[in-house]
C-alpha positions in Angstrom: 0.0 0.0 0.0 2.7 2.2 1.1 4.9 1.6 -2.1 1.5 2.6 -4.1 1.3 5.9 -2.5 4.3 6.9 -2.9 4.4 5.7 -6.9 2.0 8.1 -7.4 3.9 10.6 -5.4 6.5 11.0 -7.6 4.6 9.7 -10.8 4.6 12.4 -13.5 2.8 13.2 -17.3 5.0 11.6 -19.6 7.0 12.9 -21.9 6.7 12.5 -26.1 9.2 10.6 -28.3 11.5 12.8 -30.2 10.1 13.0 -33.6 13.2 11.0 -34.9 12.7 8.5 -32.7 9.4 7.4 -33.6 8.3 4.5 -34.6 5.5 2.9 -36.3 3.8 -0.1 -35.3 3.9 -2.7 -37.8 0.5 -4.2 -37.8 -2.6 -4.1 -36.9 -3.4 -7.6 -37.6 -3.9 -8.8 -33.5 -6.8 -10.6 -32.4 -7.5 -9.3 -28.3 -10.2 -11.2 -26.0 -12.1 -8.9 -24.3 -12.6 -9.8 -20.9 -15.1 -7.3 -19.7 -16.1 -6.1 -23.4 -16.4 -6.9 -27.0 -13.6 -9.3 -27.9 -12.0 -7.5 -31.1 -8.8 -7.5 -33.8 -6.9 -4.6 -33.2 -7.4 -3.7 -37.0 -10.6 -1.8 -35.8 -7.9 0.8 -33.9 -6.5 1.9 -37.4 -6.6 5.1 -38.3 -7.6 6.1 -34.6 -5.6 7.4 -31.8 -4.8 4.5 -29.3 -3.6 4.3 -25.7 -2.9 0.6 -25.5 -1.5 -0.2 -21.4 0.3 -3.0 -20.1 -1.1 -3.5 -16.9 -1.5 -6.4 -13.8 -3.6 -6.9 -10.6 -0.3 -7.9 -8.7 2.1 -4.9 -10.0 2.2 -1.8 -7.6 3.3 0.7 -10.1 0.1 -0.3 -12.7 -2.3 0.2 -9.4 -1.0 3.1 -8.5 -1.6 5.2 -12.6 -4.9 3.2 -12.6 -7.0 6.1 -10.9 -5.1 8.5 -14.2 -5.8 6.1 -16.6 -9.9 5.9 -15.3 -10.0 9.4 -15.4 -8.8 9.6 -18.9 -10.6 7.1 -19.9 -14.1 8.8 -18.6 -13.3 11.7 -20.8 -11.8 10.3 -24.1 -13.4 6.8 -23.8 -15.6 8.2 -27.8 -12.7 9.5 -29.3 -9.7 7.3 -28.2 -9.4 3.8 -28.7 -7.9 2.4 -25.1 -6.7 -0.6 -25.1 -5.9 -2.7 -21.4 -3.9 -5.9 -21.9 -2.7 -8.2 -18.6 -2.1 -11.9 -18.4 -4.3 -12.1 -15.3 -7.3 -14.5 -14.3 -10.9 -13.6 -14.5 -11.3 -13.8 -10.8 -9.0 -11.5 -10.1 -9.6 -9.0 -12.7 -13.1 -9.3 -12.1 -12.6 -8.6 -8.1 -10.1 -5.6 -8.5 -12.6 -4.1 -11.2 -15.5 -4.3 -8.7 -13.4 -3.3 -5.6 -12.0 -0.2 -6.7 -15.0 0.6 -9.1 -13.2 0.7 -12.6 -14.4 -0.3 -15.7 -12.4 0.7 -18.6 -11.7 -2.3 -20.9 -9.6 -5.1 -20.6 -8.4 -7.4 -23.0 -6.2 -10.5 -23.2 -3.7 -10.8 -26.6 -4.8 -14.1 -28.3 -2.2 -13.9 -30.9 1.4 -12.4 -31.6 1.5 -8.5 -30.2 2.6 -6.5 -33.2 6.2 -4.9 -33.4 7.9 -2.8 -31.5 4.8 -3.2 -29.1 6.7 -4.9 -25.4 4.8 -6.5 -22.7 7.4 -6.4 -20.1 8.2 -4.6 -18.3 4.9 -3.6 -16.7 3.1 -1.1 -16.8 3.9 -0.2 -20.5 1.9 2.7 -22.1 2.1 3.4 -25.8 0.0 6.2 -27.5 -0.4 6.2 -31.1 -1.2 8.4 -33.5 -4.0 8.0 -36.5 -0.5 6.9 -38.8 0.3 4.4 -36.3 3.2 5.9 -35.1 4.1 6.0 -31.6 3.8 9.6 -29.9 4.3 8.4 -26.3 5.9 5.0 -25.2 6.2 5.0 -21.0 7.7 2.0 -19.0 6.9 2.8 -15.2 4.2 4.8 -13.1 2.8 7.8 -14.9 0.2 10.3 -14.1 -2.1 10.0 -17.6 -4.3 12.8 -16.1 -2.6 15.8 -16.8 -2.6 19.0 -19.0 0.3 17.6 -20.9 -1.2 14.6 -22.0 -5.0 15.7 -22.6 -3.0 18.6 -24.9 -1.2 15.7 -26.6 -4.7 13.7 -27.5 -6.7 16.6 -28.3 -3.7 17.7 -30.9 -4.0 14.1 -32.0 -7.3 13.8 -32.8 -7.7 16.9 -34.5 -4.9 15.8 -36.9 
């Protein structure tokens, strides 16, 4: 509990890839199971700005951007594709979910996760832009609810 807390102390809005570091991901071809939502392929997300998380139950530093990510997702939940991926088992997805009352959607990957995309370590955010290229890639805590970031989607979107 204590190590939560003070993750999201000293968790702050993360930073952009240098335009000449960016990357694009290399397909969209990805089948997801949606755990508490529509199972889908990722092909849907193209053309759409994505925030696609790497996330667990277990992992301090994912618990502690959760409440960020909720709040992000309340607001931008019509206009951003978001993406939730963990390994973990219904029972506990479905208890954490319910205890701490969020329900942005959670998928497991059925098939191969498309290049450069890394599911360790966790939590792993990526933002994407409509192109597919990859605007914001954070390993670690961050606070998604921020100025900085809402900025970044909005400019996005309106691209």
């Amino acid at each position: 509990m204590m190590q939560i807390f003070l993750t999201r102390i000293f968790s702050f809005s993360p930073g952009l890839v240098a335009v000449e570091e960016r990357v694009q991901v290399e397909s969209y071809d990805w089948k997801l199971h949606g755990v508490n939502t529509e199972s889908m392929n990722f092909d849907t997300a193209k053309g759409k700005v994505v925030l696609l998380n790497y996330w667990a139950t277990w992992c301090p530093p994912c618990i502690a951007e959760m409440p960020s990510l909720q709040k992000l997702y309340n607001d931008y939940k019509d206009k951003v594709v978001f993406v939730f991926l963990t390994e973990d088992d219904d029972p506990e997805l479905n208890k954490f979910m319910k205890d701490k009352s969020y329900y942005y959607p959670i998928y497991r990957s059925l098939s191969k996760h498309p290049k450069p995309f890394t599911h360790k370590p966790i939590p792993g955010t990526y933002v994407l832009d409509k192109k597919g290229n990859i605007i914001i890639h954070k390993v670690g805590a961050a606070d998604w609810n921020t100025a900085k970031v809402r900025e970044t989607l909005d400019k996005l979107l309106a691209e």
